[in-house]
C-alpha positions in Angstrom: 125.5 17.9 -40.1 124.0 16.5 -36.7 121.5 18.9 -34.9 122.2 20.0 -32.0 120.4 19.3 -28.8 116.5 19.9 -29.4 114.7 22.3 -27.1 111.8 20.5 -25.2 108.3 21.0 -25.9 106.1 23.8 -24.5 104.5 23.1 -20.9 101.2 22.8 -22.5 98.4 21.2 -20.1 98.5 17.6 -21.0 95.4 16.1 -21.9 93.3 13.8 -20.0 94.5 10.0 -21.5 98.1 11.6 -21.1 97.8 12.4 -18.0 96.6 9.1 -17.5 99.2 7.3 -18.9 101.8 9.0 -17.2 100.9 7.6 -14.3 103.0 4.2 -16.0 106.5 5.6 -15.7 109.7 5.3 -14.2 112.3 6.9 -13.8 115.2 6.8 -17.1 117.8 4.9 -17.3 120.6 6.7 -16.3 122.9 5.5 -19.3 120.0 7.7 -21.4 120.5 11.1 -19.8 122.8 14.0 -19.1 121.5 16.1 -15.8 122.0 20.2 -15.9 121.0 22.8 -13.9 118.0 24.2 -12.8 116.4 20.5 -13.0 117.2 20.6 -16.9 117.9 17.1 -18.2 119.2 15.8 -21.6 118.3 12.6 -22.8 120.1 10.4 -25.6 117.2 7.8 -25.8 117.3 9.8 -30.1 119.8 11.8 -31.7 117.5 14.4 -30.9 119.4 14.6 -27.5 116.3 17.0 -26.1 117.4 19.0 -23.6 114.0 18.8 -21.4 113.1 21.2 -18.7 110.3 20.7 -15.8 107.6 19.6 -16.6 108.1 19.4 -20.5 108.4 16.8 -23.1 110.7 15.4 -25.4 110.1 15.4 -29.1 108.8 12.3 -28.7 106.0 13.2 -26.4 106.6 10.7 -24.0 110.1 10.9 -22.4 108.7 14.3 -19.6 111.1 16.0 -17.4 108.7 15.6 -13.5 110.8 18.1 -11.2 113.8 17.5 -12.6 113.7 13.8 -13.1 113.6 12.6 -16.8 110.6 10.2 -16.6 109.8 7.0 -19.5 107.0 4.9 -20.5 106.7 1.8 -18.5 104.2 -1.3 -18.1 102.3 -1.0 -21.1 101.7 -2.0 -24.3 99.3 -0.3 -27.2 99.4 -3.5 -29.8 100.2 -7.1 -29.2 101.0 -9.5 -32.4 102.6 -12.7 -33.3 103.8 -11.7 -37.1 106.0 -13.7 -39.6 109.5 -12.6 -38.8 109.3 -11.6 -42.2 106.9 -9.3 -42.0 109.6 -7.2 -39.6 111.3 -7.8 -42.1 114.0 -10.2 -41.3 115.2 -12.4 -44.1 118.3 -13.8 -42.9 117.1 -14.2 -38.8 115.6 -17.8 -38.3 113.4 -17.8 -41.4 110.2 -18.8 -41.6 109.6 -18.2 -37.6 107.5 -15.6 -35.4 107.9 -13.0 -33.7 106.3 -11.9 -30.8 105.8 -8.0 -31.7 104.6 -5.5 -29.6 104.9 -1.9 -29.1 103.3 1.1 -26.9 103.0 5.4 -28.0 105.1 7.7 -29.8 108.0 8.1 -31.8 110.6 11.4 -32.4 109.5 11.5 -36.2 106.7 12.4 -37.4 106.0 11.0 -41.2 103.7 11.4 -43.2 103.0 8.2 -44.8 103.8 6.5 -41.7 101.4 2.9 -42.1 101.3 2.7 -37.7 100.3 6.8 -37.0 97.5 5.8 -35.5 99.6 4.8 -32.2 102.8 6.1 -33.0 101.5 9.3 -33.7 98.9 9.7 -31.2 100.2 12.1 -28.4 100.8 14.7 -31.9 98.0 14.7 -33.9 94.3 15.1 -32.2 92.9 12.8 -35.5 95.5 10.1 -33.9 93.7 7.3 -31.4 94.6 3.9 -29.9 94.3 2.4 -27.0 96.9 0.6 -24.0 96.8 -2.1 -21.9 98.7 -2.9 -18.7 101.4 -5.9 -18.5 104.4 -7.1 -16.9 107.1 -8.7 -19.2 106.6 -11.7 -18.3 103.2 -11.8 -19.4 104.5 -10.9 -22.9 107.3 -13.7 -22.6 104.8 -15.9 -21.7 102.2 -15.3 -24.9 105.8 -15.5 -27.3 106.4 -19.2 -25.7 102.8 -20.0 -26.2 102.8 -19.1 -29.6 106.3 -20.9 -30.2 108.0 -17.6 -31.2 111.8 -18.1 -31.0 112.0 -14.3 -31.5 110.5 -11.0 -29.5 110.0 -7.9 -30.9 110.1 -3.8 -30.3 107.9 -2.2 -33.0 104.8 -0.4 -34.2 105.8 2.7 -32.7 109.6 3.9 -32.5 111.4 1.5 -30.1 114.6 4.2 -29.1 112.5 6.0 -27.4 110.8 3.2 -24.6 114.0 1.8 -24.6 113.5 1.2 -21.4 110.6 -1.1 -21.1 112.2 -2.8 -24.2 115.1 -3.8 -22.2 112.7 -5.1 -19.1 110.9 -7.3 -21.5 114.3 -8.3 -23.4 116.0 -9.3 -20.2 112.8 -11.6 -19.6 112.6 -12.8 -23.1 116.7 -13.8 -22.9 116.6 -15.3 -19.3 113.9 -17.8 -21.3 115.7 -18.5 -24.8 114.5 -16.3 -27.4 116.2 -13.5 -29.5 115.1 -9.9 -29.1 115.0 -7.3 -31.7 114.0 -3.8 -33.0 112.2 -2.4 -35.7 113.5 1.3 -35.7 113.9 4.1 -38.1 117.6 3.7 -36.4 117.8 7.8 -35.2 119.7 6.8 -32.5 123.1 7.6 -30.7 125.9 5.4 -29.5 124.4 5.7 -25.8 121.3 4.3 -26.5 123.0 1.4 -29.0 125.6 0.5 -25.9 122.9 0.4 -23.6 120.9 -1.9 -25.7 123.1 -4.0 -27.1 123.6 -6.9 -23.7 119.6 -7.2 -24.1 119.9 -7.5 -28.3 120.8 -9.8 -31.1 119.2 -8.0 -34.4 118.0 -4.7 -35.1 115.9 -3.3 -38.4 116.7 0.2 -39.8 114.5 2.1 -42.1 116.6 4.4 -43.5 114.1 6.1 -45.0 115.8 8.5 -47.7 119.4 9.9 -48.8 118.3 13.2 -49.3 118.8 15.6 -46.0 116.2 17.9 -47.0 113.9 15.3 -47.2 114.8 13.9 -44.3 114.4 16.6 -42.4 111.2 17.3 -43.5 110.3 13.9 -42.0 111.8 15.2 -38.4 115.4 13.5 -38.7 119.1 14.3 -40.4 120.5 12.0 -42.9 123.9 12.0 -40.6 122.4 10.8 -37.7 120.7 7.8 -39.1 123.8 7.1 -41.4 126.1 7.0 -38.5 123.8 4.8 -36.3 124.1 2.4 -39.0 127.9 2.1 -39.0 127.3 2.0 -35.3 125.2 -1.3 -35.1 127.9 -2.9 -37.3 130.4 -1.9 -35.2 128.7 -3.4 -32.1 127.8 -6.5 -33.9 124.3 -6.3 -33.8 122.6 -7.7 -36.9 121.1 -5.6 -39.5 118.9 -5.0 -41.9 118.3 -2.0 -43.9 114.6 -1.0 -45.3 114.0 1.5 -47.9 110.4 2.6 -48.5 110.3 3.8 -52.4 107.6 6.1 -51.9 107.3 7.8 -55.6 108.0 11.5 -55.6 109.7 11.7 -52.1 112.1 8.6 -52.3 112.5 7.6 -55.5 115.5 9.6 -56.6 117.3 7.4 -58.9 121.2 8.9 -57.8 119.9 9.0 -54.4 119.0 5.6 -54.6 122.5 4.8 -56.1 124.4 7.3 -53.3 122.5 5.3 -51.1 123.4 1.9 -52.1 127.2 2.5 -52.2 126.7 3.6 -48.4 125.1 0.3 -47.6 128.4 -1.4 -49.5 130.6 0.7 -47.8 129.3 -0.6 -44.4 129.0 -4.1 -45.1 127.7 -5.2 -49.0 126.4 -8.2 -47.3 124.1 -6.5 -45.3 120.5 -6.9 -46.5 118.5 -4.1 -48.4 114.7 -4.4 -48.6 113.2 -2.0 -50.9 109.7 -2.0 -50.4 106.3 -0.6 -52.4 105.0 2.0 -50.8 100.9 2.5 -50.7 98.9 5.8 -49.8 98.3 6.0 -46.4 97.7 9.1 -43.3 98.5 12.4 -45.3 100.4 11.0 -48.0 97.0 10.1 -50.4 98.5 12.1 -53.5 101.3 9.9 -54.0 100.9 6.9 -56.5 101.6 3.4 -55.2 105.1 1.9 -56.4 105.4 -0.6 -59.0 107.0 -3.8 -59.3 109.2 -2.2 -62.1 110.3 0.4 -59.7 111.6 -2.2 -56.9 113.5 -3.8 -60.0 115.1 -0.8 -61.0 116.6 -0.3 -57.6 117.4 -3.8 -57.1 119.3 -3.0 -60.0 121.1 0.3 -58.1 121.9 -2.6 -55.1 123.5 -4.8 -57.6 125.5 -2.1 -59.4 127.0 -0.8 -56.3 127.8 -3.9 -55.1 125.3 -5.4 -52.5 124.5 -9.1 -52.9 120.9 -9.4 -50.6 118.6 -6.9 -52.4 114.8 -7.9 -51.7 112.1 -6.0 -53.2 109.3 -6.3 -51.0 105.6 -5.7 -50.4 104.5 -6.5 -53.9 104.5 -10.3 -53.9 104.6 -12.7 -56.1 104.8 -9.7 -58.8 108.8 -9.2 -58.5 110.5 -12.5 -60.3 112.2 -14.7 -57.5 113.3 -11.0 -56.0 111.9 -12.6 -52.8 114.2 -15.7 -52.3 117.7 -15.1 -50.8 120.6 -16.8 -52.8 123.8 -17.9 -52.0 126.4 -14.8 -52.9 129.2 -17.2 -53.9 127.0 -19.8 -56.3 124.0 -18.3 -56.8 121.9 -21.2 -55.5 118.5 -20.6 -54.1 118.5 -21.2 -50.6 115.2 -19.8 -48.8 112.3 -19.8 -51.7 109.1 -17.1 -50.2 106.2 -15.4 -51.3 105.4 -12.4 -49.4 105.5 -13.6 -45.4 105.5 -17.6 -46.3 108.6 -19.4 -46.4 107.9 -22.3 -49.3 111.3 -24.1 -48.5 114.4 -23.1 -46.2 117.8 -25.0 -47.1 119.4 -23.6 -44.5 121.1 -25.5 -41.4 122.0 -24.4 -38.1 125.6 -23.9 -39.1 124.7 -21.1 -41.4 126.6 -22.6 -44.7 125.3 -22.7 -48.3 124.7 -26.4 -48.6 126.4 -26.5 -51.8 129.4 -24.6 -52.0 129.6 -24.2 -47.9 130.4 -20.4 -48.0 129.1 -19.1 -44.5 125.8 -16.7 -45.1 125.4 -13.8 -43.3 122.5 -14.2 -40.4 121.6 -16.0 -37.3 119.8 -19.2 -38.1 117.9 -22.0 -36.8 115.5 -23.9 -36.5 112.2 -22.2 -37.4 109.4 -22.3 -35.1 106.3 -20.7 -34.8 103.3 -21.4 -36.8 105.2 -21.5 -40.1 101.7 -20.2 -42.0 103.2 -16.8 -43.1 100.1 -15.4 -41.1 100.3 -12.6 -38.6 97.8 -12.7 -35.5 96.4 -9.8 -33.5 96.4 -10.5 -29.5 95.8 -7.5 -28.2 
């Protein structure tokens, strides 16, 4: 069951650096929010919907109610990249191109084996630190054409909630050619998806579990994230689904299975990535996953029905789990290892060459630096 709208945090002095950084905001989009009285404002950036007095925060920690105006992140980014596109990862979007990735503070979960905390958890825990620099969008444009990145991406910390600034950069990055997409753990709500979706072409959900309670203990419900993902299909974004098999938290074998019949039951030619988890922020005690768990959930996919299935992070170590295959006659057509694309067979018009069933994906020429390599800019 949904939750309803969240309370916003207390009015707790903000700390120096955030006080700092709120001096780059704007005002909301007004698509994102829902004004009430006594200044109160409800914003549908999440499916938290906070309902955010004066001067408090959302969940998030950086969507702040400033005398009665719901105020957002702007002009800023905390990381800069140019990443394989599979590293997102996107296996059926232009293969074996990059991606100009960046991202800025925050996000409206808060788990515990998240692999970016440092920046996405940094306005919640004090042991979090990062750093931000000032740009415009067309400075980020501009370092995606340089590179030769066909592609521009919303990640590292939770895009929903600088939706925003996502959309100012996107609009620059489609007045010049390229595609623009998100890397999200997809706890959104159909206002943000409608807002979004002009300025979009693919978007990556993790969805993270198919257990509530677990869910819940990451700061999200199961329902919210299940419906966004009907959602995005129904808007005709493109997706891809990401499941981190973290053992003991996420490795439930008939949540697994419950999990795959929901991808089928949305679209069974949607890809899954199911991807090894390793220790990281306060999740030490946890062992790393195998390759034989991956397989055994690829094995789930396959059962229920799904025909793309990657098990990721491990490579090398999982068969040809990594290349995707035609779903009519099983030819390879895109061979990998890890972030490299070793050979692409696939054409513009997005058919298997041999038996010219149409795959599901946007595709393309690649371009980039085709080395599988990601590169830190800033």
């Amino acid at each position: 069951m949904p939750l309803e709208p969240q309370p916003s945090q207390a009015a707790n002095p903000p700390s120096p650096f955030k006080t700092a950084l709120r001096q780059h905001s704007a005002p909301a989009a007004e698509e994102l929010l829902q004004r009430h009285d006594h200044g109160d404002v409800q914003c549908f950036a999440c499916a938290h919907r906070c309902l955010i007095k004066p001067g408090r925060d959302g969940i998030c920690r950086v969507r702040f109610n400033d005398n009665g105006v719901l105020k957002v992140p702007l002009g800023y980014v905390s990381g800069v990249a140019c990443d394989p596109i599979e590293k997102k990862p996107f296996f059926h979007l232009l293969p074996g191109s990059d991606a100009l990735s960046f991202g800025m503070l925050g996000c409206d979960l808060h788990c515990g084996y998240c692999q970016n905390w440092i920046t996405s958890q940094m306005l919640r825990d004090p042991q979090s630190f990062g750093q931000v620099k000032l740009c415009t969008p067309g400075q980020l444009v501009d370092i995606a054409l340089q590179h030769r990145a066909p592609v521009v991406a919303s990640t590292y910390n939770e895009p929903l909630i600088t939706s925003e600034w996502a959309v100012a950069v996107f609009k620059e990055a489609k007045g010049r050619g390229l595609r623009c997409v998100y890397v999200s753990n997809g706890n959104a709500t159909a206002e943000v998806l409608d807002y979004l979706r002009p300025h979009m072409d693919a978007y990556k959900v993790d969805l993270k579990t198919f257990n509530d309670h677990n869910y819940r203990q990451l700061g999200a419900v199961l329902d919210n994230v299940a419906s966004a993902i009907r959602m995005l299909k129904q808007r005709a974004f493109w997706v891809e689904i990401v499941t981190l098999i973290v053992p003991g938290f996420s490795d439930d074998a008939d949540d697994l299975k419950r999990m795959a019949e929901f991808i089928t039951s949305v679209d069974p030619l949607m890809p899954w990535h199911v991807t090894a988890f390793h220790p990281d922020y306060k999740m030490t005690h946890h062992r790393q996953t195998t390759a034989e768990d991956l397989l055994k959930v690829v094995e789930y996919g396959r059962q229920a029905g799904l025909k793309y299935i990657y098990p990721g992070n491990l490579p090398g170590r999982v068969g040809d789990g990594e290349n995707t295959r035609c779903h009519n006659c099983d030819v390879t057509l895109i061979e990998r290892q890890g972030f490299y694309v070793r050979q692409n067979r696939m054409k513009d018009d997005g058919l298997c060459p041999d038996c010219h069933t149409p795959i599901p994906g946007i595709w393309g020429k690649s371009s980039g630096h085709a080395d599988g390599r990601a590169r830190h800019i800033a």
